[in-house]
C-alpha positions as CSV (number, residue, x, y, z in Angstrom):
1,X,-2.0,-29.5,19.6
2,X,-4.0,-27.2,21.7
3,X,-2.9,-24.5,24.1
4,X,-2.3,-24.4,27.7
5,X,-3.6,-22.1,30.0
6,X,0.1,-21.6,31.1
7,X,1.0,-20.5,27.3
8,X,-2.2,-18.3,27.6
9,X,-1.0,-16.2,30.6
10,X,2.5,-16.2,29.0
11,X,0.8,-14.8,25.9
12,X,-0.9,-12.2,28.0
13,X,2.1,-10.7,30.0
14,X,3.8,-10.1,26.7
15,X,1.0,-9.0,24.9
16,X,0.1,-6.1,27.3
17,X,3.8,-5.3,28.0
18,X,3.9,-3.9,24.1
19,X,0.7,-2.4,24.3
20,X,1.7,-0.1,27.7
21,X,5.3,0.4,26.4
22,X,3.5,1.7,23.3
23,X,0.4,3.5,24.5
24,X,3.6,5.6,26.3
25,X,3.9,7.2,23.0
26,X,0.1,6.7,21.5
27,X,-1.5,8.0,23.8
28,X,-5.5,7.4,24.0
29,X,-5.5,5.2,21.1
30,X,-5.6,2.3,22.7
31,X,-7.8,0.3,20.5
32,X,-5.9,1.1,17.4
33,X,-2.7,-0.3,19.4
34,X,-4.1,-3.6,20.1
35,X,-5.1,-4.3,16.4
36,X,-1.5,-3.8,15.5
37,X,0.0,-6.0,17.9
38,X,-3.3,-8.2,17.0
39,X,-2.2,-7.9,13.5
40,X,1.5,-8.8,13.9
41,X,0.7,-11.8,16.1
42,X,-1.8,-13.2,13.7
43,X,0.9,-13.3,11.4
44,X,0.0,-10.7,8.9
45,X,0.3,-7.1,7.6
46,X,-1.3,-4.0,8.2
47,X,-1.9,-1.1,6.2
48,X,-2.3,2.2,8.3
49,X,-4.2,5.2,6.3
50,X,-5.2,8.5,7.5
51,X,-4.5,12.3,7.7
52,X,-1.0,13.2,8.0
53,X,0.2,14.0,11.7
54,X,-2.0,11.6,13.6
55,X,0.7,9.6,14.5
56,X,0.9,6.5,11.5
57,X,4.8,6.8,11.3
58,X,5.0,6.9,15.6
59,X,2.7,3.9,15.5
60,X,4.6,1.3,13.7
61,X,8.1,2.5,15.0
62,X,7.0,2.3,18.5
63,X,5.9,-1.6,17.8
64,X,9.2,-2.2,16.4
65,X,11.2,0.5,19.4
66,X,9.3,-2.5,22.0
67,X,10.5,-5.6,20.2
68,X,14.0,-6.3,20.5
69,X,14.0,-7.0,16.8
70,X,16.1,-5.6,13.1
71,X,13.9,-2.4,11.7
72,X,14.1,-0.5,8.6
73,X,11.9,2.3,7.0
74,X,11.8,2.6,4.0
75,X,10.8,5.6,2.5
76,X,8.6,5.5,-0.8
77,X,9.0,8.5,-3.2
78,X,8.3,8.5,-7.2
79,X,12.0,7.7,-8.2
80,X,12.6,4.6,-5.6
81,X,13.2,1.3,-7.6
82,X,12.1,-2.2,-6.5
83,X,16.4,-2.8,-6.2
84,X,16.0,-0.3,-3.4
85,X,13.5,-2.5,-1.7
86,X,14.7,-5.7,-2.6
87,X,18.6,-5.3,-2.7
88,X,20.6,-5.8,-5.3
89,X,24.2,-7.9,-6.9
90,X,27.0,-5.9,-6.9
91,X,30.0,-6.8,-8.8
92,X,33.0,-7.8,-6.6
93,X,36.2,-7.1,-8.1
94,X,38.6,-9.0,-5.7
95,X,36.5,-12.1,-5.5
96,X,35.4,-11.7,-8.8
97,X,32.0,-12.3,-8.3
98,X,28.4,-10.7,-7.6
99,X,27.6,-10.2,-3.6
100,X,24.1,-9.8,-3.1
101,X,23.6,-6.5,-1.0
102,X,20.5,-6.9,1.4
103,X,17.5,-4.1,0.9
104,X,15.4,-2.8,4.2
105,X,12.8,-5.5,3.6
106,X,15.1,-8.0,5.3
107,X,13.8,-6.8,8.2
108,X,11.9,-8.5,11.4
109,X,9.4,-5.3,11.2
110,X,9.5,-3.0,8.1
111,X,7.5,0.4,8.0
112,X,6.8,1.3,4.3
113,X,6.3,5.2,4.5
114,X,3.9,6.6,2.3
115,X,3.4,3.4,-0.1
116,X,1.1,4.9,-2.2
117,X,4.1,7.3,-3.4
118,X,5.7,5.3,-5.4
119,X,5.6,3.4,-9.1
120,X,3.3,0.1,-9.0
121,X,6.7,-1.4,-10.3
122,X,8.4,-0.3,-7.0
123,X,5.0,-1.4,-4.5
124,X,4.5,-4.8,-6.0
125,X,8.4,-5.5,-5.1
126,X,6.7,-6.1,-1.9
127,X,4.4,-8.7,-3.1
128,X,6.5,-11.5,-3.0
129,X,7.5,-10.9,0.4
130,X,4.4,-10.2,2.3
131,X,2.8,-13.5,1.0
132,X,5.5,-15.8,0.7
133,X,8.2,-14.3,3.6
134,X,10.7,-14.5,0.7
135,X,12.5,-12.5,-2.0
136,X,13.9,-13.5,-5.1
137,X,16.9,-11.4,-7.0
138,X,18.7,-12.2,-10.1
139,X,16.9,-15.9,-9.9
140,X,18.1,-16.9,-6.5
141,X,15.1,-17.1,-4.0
142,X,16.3,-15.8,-0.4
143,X,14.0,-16.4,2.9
144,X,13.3,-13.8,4.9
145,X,14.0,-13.3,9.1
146,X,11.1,-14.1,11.2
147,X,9.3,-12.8,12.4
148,X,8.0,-10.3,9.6
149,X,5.6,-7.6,9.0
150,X,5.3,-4.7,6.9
151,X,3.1,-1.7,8.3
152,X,2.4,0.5,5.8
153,X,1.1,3.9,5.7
154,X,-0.4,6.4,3.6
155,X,-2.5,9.8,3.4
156,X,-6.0,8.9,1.6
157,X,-6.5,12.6,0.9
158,X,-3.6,13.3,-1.4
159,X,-3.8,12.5,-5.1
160,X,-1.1,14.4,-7.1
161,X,2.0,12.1,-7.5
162,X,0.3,9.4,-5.9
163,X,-0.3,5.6,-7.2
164,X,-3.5,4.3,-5.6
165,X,-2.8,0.2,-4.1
166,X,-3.8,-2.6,-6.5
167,X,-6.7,-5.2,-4.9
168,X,-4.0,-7.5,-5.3
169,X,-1.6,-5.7,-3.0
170,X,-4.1,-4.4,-0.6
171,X,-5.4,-7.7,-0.5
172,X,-2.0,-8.8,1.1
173,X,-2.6,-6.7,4.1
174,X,-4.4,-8.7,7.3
175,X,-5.9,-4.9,8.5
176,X,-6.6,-1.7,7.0
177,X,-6.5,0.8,10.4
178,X,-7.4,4.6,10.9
179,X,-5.9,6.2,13.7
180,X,-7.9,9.1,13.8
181,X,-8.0,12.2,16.0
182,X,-7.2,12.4,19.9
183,X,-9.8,13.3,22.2
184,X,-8.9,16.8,23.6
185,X,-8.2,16.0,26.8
186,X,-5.9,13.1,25.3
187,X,-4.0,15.9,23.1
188,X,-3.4,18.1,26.1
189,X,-2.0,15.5,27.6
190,X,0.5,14.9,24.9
191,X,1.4,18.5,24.5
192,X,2.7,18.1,28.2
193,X,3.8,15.0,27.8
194,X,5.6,15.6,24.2
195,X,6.2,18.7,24.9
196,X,10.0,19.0,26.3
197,X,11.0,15.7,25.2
198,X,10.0,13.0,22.6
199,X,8.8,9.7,24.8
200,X,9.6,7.6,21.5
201,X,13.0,7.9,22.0
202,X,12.9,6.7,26.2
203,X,11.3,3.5,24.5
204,X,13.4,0.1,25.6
205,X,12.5,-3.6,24.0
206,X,9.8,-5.1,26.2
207,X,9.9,-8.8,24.4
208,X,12.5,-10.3,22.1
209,X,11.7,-11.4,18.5
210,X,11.7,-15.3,19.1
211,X,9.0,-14.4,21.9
212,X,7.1,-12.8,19.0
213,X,7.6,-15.9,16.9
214,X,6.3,-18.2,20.1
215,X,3.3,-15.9,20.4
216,X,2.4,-16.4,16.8
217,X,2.5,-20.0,17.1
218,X,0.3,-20.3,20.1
219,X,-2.3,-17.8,18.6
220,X,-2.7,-20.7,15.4
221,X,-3.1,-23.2,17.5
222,X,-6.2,-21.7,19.5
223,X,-9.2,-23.8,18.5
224,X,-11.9,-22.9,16.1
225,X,-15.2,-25.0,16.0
226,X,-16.5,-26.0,12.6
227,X,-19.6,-24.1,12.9
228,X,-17.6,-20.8,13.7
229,X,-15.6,-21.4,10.0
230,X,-19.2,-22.3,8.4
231,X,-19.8,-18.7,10.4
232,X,-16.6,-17.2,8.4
233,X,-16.9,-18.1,5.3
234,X,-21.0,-17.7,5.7
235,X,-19.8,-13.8,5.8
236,X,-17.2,-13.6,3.2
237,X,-19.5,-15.4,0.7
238,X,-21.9,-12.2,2.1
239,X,-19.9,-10.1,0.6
240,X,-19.9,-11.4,-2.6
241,X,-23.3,-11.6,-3.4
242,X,-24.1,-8.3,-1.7
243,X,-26.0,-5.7,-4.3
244,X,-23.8,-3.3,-3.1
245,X,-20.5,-4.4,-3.7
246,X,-19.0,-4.6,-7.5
247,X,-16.0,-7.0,-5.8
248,X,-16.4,-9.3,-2.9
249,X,-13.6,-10.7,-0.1
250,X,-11.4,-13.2,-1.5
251,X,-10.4,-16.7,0.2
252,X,-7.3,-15.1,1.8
253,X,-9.7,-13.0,3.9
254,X,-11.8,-15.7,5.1
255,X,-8.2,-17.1,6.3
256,X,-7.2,-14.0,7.9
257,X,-10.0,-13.3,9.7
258,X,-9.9,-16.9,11.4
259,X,-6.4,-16.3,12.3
260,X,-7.5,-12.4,13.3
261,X,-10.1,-13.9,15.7
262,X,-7.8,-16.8,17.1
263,X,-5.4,-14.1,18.2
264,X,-8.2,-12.0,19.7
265,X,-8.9,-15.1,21.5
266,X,-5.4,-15.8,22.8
267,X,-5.8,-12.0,23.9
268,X,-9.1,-12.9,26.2
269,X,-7.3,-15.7,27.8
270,X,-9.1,-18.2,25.8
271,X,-8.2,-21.4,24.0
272,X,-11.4,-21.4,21.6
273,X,-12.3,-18.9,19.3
274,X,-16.7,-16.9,20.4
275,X,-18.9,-15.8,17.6
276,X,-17.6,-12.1,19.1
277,X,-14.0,-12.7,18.2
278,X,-14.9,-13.3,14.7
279,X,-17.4,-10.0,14.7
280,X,-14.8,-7.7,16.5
281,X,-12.1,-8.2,13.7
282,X,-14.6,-7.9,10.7
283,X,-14.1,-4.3,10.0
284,X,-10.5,-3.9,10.0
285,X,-10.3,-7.2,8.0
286,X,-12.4,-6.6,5.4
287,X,-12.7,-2.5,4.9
288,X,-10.2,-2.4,2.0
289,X,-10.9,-5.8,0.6
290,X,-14.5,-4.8,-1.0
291,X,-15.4,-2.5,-3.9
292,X,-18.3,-0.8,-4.0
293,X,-20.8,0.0,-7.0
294,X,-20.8,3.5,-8.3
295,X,-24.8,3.7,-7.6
296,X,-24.0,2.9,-4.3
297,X,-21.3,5.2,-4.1
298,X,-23.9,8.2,-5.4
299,X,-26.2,7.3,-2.8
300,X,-23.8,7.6,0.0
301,X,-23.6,4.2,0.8
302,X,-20.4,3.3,2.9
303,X,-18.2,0.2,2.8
304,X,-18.2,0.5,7.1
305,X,-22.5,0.2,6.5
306,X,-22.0,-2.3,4.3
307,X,-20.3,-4.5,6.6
308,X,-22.5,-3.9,9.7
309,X,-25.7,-5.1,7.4
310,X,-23.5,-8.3,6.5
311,X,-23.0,-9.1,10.2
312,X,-26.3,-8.7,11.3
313,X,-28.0,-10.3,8.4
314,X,-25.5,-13.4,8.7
315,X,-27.1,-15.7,11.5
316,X,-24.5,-16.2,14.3
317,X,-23.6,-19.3,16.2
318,X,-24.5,-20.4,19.7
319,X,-22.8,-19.1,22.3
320,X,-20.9,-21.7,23.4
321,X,-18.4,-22.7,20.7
322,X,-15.8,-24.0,22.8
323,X,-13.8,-27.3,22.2
């Protein structure tokens, strides 16, 4: 079932309505905004790392401030246990039996602060939900709300007491984003704008959670032609045979990057995934997913170069892709 160009528009007044209400609080990052709400809509998860006081935290709490949707933080620190991600049974002395007490990750939109703090024991307790939108506890499997996405973040300069992501985690995220700097003008502007009062907490719900769950549904069913997945998987399989890279993309990231382009598409007001829709999302989709070689590394080889040469070298489609 295709889309409608009156599903289309719908998407469109929603999607920018979260993007201004949060650009009110991220101010001139406006391309870092739309890959989050990008993110969410293509159904995934995205992992925000950078220096501390850019504005990671700000980021995802203003995505969930603009969703009238459940939100919990969760705060990751050497001593949390996966029980205090997860929930846990509690003994019930008047019924005389274990209630299962819900943890923050039954959530519509869950910010993990500072993953990388925390025991590999305590991170992969998210493993299960991120893929599978469910949790399991003392043997009993329990589905999670919808819609559901974990933003992460975490400092890539710190080291002591940290534990670095597994592939297999980081491979669960749809995006890896930097927020990076404001331009000066752009942090003037905040220190007159943040100055007396916080704009974070004027924020009001813009869309509801079951309009997040419609937008989601329309972005999968925007159409791909079979020579722009030849195109996808063309570049993933890139990356595995690349000289430079000591691990390749997986399968999962030739999937996210189709539904990654499908939303981009849904964005432009179109019901076909361009060749350009696939390129834009490249980057944020792949960055954390390859592994370069230690000779590469000494020559000062970068994973961002590395993925430029792959999308040049990979021939692109014709133009016109549409249905």
């Amino acid at each position: 079932m295709s889309t409608t160009p009156e599903e289309l528009s719908w998407f469109n007044d929603r999607y920018g309505a979260v993007v201004e209400n949060m650009e009110r609080v991220i101010q001139g990052k406006r391309g870092v905004v739309e890959l989050v709400v990008t993110c969410m809509l293509a159904g995934g998860h995205a992992l925000i790392e950078d220096v501390p006081g850019v504005g990671k935290t700000v980021l995802a709490k203003s995505l969930a401030r603009s969703i009238d949707c459940s939100f919990h933080r969760i705060q990751f620190t050497p001593d949390l246990l996966p029980s205090d991600v997860t929930g846990v049974s509690v003994w019930d002395r008047e019924n005389g039996e274990f209630i299962f007490k819900p943890g923050p990750v039954f959530a519509n939109v869950v910010l993990g602060d500072e993953i990388n703090r925390a025991s590999p024991k305590t991170q992969a307790a998210l493993l299960e939900a991120m893929e599978e939108l469910q949790v399991t506890v003392d043997g009993v499997t329990r589905t999670l709300v919808q819609p559901f996405i974990v933003i992460a973040t975490q400092n890539p300069i710190e080291h002591e007491g940290t534990y670095p992501l597994p592939e297999a985690q980081l491979d669960r995220f749809l995006m890896r984003l930097e927020v990076g700097y404001p331009e000066r003008s752009k942090e003037l502007e905040m220190l007159h704008t943040h100055g007396i009062v916080s704009t974070y907490d004027s924020l009001e719900p813009v869309i509801h959670a079951d309009d997040v769950v419609r937008m989601i549904d329309i972005a999968r069913r925007i159409h791909v032609a079979d020579v722009l997945r030849e195109y996808i998987v063309d570049v993933v399989e890139a990356t595995r045979s690349d000289p430079e890279l000591l691990l390749g993309a997986s399968p999962r990231a030739s999937l996210f990057i189709q539904r990654a382009a499908r939303t981009r598409a849904a964005v432009a007001g179109r019901d076909f995934v361009a060749p350009d829709d696939v390129k834009a999302v490249l980057h944020p989709v792949l960055n954390h997913r390859l592994i370069l070689r230690p000779e590469a590394q000494m020559r000062g080889v970068g994973i961002e170069q590395v993925i430029d040469g792959i999308a040049q070298g990979v021939p692109v489609p014709g133009s016109r892709v549409g249905p």
